[in-house]
DRENKOL-174622 format. One record per residue (C-alpha): residue number from 1; residue in three letters; x, y, z. Coordinates in nm, 4 decimals. Layout:
<recs>
<rec NUM,'ALA',<X,Y,Z>>
...
</recs>
This chain:
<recs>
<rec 1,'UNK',<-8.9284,6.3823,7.4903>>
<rec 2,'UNK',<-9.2005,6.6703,7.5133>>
<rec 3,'UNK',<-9.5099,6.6763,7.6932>>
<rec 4,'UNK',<-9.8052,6.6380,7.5394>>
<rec 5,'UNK',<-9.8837,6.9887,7.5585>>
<rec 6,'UNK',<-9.5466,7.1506,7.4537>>
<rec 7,'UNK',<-9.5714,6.9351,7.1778>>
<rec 8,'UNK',<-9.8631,7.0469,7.0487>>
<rec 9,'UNK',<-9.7144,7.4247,7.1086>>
<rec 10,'UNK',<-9.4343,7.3670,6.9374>>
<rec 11,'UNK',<-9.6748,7.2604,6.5945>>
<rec 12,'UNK',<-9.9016,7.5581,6.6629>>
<rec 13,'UNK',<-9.5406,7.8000,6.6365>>
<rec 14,'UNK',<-9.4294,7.5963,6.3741>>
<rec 15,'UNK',<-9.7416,7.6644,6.1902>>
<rec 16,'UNK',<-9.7144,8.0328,6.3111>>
<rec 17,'UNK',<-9.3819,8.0738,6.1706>>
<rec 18,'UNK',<-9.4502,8.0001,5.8543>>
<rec 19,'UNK',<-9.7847,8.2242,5.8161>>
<rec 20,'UNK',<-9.6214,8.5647,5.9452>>
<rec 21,'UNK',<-9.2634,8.4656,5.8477>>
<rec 22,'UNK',<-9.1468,8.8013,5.6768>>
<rec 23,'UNK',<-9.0008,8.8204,5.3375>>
<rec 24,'UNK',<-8.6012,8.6968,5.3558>>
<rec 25,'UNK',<-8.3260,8.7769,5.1769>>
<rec 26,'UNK',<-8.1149,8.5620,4.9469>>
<rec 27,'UNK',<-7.8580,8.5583,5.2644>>
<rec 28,'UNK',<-8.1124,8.3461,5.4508>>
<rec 29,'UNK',<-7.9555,8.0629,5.3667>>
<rec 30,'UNK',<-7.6751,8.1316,5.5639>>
<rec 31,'UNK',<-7.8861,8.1684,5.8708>>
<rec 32,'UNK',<-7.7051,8.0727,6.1953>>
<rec 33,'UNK',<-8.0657,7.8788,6.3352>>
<rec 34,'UNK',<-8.1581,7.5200,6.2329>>
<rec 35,'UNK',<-8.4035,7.5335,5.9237>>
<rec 36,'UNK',<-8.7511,7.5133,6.0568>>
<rec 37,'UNK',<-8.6670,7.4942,6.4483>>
<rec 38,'UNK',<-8.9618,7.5671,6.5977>>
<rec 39,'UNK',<-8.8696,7.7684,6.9800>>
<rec 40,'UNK',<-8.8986,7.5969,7.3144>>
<rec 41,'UNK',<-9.1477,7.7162,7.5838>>
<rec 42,'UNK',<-8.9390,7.7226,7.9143>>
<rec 43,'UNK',<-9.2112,7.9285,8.1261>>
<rec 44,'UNK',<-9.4485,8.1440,8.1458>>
<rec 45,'UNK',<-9.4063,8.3676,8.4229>>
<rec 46,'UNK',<-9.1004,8.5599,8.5411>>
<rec 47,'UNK',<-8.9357,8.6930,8.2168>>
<rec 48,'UNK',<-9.0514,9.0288,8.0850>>
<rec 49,'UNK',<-8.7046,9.1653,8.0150>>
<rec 50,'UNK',<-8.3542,9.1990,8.0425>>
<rec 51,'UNK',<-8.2385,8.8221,8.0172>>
<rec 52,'UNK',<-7.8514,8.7774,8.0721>>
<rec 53,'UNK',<-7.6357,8.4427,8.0684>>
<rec 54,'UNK',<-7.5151,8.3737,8.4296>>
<rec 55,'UNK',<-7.1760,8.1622,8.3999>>
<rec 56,'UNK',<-7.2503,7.9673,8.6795>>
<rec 57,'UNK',<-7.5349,7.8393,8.4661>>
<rec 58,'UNK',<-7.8444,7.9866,8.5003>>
<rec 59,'UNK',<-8.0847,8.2854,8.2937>>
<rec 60,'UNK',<-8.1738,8.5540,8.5062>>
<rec 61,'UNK',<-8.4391,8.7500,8.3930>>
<rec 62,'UNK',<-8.6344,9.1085,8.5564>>
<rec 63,'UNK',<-9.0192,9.0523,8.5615>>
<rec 64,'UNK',<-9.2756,9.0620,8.8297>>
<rec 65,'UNK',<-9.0585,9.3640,8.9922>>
<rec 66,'UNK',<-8.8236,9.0982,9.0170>>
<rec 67,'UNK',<-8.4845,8.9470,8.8943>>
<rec 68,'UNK',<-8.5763,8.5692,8.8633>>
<rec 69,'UNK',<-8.3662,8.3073,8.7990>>
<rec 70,'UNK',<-8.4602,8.0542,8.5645>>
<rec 71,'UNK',<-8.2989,7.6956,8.4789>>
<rec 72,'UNK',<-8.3284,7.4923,8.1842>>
<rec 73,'UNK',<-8.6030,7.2690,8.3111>>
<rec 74,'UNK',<-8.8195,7.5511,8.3609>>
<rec 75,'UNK',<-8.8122,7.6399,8.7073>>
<rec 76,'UNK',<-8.8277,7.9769,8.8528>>
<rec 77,'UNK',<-8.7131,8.1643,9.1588>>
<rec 78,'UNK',<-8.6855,8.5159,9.2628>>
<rec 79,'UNK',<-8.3112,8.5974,9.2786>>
<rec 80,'UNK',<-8.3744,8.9743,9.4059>>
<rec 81,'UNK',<-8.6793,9.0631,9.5353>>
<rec 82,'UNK',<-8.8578,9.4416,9.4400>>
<rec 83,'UNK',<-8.5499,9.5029,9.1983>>
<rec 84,'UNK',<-8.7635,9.7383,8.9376>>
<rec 85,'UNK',<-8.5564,9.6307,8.6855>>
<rec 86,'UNK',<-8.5582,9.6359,8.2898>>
<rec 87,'UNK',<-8.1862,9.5173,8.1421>>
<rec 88,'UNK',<-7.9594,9.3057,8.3109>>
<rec 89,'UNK',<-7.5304,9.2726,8.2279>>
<rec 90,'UNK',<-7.3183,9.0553,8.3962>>
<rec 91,'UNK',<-6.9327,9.2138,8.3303>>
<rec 92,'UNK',<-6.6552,9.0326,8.3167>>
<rec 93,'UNK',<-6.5846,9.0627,8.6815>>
<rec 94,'UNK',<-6.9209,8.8409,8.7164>>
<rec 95,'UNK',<-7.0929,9.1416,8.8929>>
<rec 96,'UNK',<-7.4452,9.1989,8.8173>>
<rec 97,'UNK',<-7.5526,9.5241,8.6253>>
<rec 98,'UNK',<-7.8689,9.6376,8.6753>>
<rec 99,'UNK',<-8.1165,9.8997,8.5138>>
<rec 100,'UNK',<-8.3056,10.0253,8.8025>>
<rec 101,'UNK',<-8.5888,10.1435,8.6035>>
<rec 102,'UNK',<-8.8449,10.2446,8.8564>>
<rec 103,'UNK',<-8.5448,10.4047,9.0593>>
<rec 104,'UNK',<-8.4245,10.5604,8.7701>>
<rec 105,'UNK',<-8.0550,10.4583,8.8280>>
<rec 106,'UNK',<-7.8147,10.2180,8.7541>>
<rec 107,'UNK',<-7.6701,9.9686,8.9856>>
<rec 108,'UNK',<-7.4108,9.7256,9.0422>>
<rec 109,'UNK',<-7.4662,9.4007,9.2648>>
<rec 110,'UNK',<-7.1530,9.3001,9.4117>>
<rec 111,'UNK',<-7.0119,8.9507,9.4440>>
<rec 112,'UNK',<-7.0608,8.9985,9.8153>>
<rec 113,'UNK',<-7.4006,9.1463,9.8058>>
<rec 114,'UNK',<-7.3767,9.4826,9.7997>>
<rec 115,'UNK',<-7.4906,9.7321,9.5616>>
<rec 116,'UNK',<-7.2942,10.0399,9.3938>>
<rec 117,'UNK',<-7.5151,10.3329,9.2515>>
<rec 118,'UNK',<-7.2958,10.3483,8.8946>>
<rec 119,'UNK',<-7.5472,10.5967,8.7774>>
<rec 120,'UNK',<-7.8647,10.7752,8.8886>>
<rec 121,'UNK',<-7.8413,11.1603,8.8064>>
<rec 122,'UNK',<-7.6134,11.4195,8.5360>>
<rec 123,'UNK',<-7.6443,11.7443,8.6331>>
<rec 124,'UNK',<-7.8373,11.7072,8.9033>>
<rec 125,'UNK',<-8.1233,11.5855,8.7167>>
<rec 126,'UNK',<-8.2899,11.2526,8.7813>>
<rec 127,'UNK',<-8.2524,11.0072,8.4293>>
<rec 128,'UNK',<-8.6178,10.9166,8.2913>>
<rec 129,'UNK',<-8.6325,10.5288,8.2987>>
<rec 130,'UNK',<-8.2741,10.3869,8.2607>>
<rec 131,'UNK',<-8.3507,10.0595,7.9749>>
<rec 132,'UNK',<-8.0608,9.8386,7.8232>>
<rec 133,'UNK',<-7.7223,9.8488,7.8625>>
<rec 134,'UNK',<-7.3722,9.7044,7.7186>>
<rec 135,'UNK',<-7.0109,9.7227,7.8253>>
<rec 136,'UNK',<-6.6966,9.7710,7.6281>>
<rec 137,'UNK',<-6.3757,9.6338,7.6164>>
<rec 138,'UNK',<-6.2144,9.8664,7.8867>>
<rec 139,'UNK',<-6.5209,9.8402,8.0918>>
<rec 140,'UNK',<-6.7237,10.1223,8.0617>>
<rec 141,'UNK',<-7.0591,10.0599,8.0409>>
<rec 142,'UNK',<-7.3199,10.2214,7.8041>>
<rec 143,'UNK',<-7.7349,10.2310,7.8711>>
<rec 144,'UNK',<-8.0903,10.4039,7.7300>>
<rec 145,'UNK',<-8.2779,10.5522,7.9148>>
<rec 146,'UNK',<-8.6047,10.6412,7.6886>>
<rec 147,'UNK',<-8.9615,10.7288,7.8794>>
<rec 148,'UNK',<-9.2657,10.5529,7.7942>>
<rec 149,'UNK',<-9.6213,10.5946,7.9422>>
<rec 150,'UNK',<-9.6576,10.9060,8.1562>>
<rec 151,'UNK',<-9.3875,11.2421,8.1101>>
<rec 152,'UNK',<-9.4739,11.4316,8.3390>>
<rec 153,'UNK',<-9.1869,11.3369,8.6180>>
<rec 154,'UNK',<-8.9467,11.3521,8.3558>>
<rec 155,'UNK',<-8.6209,11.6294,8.4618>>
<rec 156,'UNK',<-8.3748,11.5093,8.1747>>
<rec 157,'UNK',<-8.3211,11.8192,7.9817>>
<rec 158,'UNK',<-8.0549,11.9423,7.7435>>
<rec 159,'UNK',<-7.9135,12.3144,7.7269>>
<rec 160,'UNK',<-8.2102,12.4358,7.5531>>
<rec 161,'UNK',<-8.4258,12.3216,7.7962>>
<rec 162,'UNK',<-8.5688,12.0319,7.5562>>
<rec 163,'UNK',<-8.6472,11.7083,7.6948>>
<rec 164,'UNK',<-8.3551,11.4684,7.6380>>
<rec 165,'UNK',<-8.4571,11.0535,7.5697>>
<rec 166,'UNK',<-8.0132,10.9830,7.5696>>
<rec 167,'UNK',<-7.7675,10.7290,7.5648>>
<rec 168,'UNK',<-7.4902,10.7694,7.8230>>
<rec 169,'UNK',<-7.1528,10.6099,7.9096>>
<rec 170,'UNK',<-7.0197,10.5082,8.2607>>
<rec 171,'UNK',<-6.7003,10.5641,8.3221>>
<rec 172,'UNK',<-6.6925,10.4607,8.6789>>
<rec 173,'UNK',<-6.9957,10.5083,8.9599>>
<rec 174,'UNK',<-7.0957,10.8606,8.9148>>
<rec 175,'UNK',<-6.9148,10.9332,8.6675>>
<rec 176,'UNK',<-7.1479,10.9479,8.3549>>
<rec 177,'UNK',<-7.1176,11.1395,8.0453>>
<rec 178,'UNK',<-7.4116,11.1317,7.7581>>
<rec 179,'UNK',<-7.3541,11.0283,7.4201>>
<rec 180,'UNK',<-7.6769,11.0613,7.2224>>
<rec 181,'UNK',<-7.8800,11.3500,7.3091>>
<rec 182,'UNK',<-8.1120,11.3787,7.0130>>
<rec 183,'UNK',<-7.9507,11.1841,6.7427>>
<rec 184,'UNK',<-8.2607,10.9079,6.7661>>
<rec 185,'UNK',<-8.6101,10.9262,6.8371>>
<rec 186,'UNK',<-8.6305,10.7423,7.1773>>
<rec 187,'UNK',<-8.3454,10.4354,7.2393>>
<rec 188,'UNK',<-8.3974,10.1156,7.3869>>
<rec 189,'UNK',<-8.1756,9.8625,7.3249>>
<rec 190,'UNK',<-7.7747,9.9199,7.2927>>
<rec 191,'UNK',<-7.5059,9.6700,7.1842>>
<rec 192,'UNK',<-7.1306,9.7365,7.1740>>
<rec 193,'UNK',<-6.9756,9.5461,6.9038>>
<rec 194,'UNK',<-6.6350,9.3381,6.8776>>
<rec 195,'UNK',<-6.2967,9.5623,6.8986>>
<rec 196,'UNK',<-6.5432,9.8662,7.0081>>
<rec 197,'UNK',<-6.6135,9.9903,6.6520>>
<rec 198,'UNK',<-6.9723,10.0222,6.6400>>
<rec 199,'UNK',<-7.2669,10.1022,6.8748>>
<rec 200,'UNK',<-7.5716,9.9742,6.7963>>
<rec 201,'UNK',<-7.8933,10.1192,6.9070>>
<rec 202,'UNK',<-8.2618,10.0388,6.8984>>
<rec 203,'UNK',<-8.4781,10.3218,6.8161>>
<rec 204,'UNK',<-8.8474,10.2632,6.8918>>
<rec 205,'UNK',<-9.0600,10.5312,7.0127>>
<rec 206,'UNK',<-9.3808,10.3199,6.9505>>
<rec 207,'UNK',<-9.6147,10.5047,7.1095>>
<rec 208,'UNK',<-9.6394,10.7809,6.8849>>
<rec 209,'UNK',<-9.7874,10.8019,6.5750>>
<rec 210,'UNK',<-9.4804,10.7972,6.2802>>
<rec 211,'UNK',<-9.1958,10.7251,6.5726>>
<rec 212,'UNK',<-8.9179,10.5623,6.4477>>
<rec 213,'UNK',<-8.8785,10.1703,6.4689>>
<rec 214,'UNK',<-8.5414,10.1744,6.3774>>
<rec 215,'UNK',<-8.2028,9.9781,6.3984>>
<rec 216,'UNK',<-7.9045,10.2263,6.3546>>
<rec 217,'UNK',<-7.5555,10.1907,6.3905>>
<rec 218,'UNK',<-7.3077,10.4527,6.5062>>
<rec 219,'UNK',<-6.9437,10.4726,6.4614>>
<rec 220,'UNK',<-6.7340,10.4467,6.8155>>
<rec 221,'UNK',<-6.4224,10.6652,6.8742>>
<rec 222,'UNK',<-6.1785,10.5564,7.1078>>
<rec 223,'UNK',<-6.2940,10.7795,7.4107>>
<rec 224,'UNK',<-6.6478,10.6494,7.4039>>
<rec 225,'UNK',<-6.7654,10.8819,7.2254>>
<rec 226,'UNK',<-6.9983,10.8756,6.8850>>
<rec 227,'UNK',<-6.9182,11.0227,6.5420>>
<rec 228,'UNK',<-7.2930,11.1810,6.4908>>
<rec 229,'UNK',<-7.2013,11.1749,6.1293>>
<rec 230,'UNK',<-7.1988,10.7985,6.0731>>
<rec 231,'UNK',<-7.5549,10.7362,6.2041>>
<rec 232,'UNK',<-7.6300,10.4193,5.9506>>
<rec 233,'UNK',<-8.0028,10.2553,5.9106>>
<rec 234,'UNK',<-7.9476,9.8383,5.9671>>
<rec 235,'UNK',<-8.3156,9.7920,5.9566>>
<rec 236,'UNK',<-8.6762,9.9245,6.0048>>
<rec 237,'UNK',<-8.9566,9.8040,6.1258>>
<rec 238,'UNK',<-9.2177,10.0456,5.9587>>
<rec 239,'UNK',<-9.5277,10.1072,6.1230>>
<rec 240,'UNK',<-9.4623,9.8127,6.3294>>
<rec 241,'UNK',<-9.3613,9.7738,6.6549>>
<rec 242,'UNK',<-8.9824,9.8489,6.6588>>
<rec 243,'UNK',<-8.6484,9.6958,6.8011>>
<rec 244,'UNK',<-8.6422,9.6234,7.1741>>
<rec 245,'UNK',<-8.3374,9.4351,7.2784>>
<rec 246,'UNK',<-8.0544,9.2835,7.0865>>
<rec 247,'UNK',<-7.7467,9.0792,7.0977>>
<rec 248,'UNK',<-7.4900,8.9756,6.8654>>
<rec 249,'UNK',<-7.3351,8.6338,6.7841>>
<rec 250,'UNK',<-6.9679,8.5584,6.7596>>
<rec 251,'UNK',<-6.9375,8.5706,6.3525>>
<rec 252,'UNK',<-7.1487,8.9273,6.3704>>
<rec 253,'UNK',<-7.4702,8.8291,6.3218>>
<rec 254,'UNK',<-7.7390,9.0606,6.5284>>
<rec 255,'UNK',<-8.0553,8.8784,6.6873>>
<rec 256,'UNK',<-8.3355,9.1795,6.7598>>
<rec 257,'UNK',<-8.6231,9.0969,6.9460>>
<rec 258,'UNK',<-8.8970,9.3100,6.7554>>
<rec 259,'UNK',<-9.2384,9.2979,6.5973>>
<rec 260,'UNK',<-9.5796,9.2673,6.6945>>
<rec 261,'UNK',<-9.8878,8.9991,6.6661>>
<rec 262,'UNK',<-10.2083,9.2215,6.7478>>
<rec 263,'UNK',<-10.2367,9.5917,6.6126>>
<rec 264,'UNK',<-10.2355,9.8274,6.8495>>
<rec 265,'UNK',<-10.4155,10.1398,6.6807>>
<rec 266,'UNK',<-10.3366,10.4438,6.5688>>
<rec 267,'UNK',<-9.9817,10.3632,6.7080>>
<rec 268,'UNK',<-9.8866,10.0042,6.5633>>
<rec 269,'UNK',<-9.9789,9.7844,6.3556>>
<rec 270,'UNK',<-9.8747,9.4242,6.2488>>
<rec 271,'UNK',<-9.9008,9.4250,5.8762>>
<rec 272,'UNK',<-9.5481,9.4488,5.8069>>
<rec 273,'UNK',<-9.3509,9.2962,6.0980>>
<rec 274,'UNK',<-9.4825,9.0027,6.3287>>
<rec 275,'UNK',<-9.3519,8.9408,6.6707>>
<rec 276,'UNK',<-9.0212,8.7211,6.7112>>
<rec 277,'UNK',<-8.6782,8.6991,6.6863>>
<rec 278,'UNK',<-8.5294,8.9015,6.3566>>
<rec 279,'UNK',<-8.1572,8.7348,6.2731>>
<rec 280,'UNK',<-7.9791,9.0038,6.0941>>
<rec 281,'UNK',<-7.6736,9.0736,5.9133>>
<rec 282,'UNK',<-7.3766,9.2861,5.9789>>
<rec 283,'UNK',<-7.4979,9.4829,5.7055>>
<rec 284,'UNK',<-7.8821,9.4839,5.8054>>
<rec 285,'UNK',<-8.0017,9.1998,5.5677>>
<rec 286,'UNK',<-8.2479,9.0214,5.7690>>
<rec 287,'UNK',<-8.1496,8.5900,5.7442>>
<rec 288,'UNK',<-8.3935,8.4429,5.9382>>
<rec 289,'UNK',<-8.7238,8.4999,6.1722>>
<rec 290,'UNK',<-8.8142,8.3213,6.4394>>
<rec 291,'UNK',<-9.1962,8.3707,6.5156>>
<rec 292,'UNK',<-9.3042,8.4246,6.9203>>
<rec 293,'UNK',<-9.6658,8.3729,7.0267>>
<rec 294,'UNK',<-9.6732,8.6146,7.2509>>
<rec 295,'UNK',<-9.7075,9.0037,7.2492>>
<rec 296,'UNK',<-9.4293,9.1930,7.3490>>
<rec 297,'UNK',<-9.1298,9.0014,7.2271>>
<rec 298,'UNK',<-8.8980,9.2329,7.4239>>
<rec 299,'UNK',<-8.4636,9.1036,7.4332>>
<rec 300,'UNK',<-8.2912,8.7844,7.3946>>
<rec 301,'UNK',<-7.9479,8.6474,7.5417>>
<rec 302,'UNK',<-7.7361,8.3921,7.4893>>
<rec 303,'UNK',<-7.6484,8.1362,7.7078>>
<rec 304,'UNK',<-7.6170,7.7561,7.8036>>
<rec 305,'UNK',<-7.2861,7.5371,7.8431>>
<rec 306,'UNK',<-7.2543,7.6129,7.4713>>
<rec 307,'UNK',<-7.3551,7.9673,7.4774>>
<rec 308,'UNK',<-7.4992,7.8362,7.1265>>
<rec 309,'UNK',<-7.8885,7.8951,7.2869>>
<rec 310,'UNK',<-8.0976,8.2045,7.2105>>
<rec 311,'UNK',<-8.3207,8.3380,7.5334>>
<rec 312,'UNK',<-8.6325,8.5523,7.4233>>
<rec 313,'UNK',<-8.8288,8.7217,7.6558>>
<rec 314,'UNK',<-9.2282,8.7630,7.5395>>
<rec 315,'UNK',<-9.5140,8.8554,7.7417>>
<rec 316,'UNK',<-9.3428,8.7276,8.1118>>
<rec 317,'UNK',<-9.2934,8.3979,7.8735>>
<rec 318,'UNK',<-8.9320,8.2836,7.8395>>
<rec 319,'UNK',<-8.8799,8.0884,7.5160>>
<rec 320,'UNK',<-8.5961,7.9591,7.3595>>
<rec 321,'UNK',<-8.4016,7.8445,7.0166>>
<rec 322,'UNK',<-8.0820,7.7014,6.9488>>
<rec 323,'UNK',<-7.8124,7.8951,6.6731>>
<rec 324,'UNK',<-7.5133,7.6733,6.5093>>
<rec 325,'UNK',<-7.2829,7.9789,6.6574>>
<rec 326,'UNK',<-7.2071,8.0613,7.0204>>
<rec 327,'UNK',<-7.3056,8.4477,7.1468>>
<rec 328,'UNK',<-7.1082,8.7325,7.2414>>
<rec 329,'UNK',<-7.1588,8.7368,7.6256>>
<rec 330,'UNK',<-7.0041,9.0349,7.8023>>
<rec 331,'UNK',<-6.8562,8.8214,8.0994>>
<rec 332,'UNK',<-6.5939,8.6382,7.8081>>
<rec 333,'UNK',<-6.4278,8.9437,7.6988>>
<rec 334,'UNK',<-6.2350,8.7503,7.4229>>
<rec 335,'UNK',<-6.5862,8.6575,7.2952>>
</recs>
């Protein structure tokens, strides 16, 4: 039974919900969350981004300038101290991937403790804030690396001497090649999908006035590569704050954390899009929205015994909801 308190939090989202709930389409009936679920509060510190499944059951979770693990009783301890870290992977071999953002490289923690630079320069220049990442089905791993706040520091360029917000692939540590140079505004989130056919990214440069807040999907070729060509709109925020991270159930179904509660003029406003979890098609028609108190809603993972509960990340909150399918973890490479 709830507390007293996260009882009456779970009226006051309930209530929430259904006052900023956006339009849906006639697929929401086939949404994969129960009808009128309202989510779980699991804490409130600890968990402003990057949350990923561990199998040996536990969330882990950057915030504070730390990776924390959580539990599902709500406790929280720091599982890496100082990591700077934004997205977190764990790959099949049940090594921990790690977006270094305020070293500006990516890393790999080890079974046995130590860390492997995968990724930290191309061309001798530094990347600007490495953000999400994903893995494919041989391995290779894929990541953002957008700049927000301050560009001054920022070396990425491309032969033109422009400044270059990319997507690149690792092919083993060092070896990095870039994918998306100027084919979206500024990418955050990336998801590989089943059988490698699709890369999804999350464009949201939503700190500029008309940035794009944008869900697109790219075709994959067989090396890695993209076909520039195929670029495909799944969904778009507007004016809103834009697509952070996402993740993808087992039937296809993509869960984008997105949105925002409180304008933040001239850059974003919330008319249009409220803060939560938006459950999307394949095909970009949005099934379901889960509203989340608290400003930035910025990933989600899946996870538990089950791998049938959604993590959202929110303001250093960690929040949950439960879907009728299991997720796509990248540890279960059959999944």
């Amino acid at each position: 039974m709830l507390k007293r308190n996260s009882w009456l939090k779970a009226i006051r989202v309930t209530v929430l919900t259904l006052v900023m709930m956006p339009s849906l389409s006639p697929g929401a009936a086939r949404s994969p969350l129960t009808a009128g679920a309202a989510p779980v509060e699991l804490s409130t510190h600890g968990a402003g981004e990057g949350p990923a499944w561990h199998p040996d059951g536990y969330l882990l979770a950057s915030g504070e300038d730390h990776i924390n693990r959580h539990n599902l009783q709500g406790s929280v301890t720091v599982f890496r101290t100082n990591a700077g870290s934004n997205g977190l992977l764990i790959d099949p071999e049940r090594r921990i991937v790690v977006c270094e953002s305020s070293r500006r490289r990516v890393t790999r923690l080890e079974t046995n403790g130590a860390v492997t630079i995968l990724a930290d320069r191309l061309a001798g220049q530094r990347f600007n804030t490495p953000n999400d990442l994903t893995i494919d089905s041989k391995g290779r791993i894929y990541f953002s690396d957008p700049r927000y706040g301050s560009r001054e520091d920022m070396e990425m360029r491309d032969a033109e001497g422009r400044l270059v917000e990319g997507v690149y692939r690792i092919d083993g540590p060092g070896q990095v090649v870039r994918i998306i140079t100027h084919e979206v505004d500024r990418p955050n989130g990336v998801l590989i999908s089943p059988g490698d056919e699709y890369l999804y990214v999350a464009d949201n440069n939503n700190n500029n006035v008309g940035g794009a807040r944008k869900l697109w999907r790219f075709d994959l070729k067989a090396d890695g590569s993209i076909r520039p060509r195929s670029r495909k709109l799944i969904f778009d925020w507007g004016d809103a704050r834009g697509p952070d991270g996402l993740k993808m159930d087992q039937k296809g179904r993509l869960y984008v954390a997105a949105g925002l509660n409180r304008p933040n003029p001239p850059f974003e406003t919330a008319e249009r899009r409220r803060a939560g979890l938006y459950v999307l098609s394949p095909r970009g028609r949005l099934l379901d929205f889960v509203a989340i108190p608290n400003d930035e809603v910025t990933n989600c993972a899946f996870g538990g015994d089950d791998l049938r509960t959604v993590f959202i990340t929110a303001g250093g909150h960690l929040w949950s909801v439960r879907s009728d399918t299991p997720g796509r973890v990248p540890y279960l490479r059959s999944r």
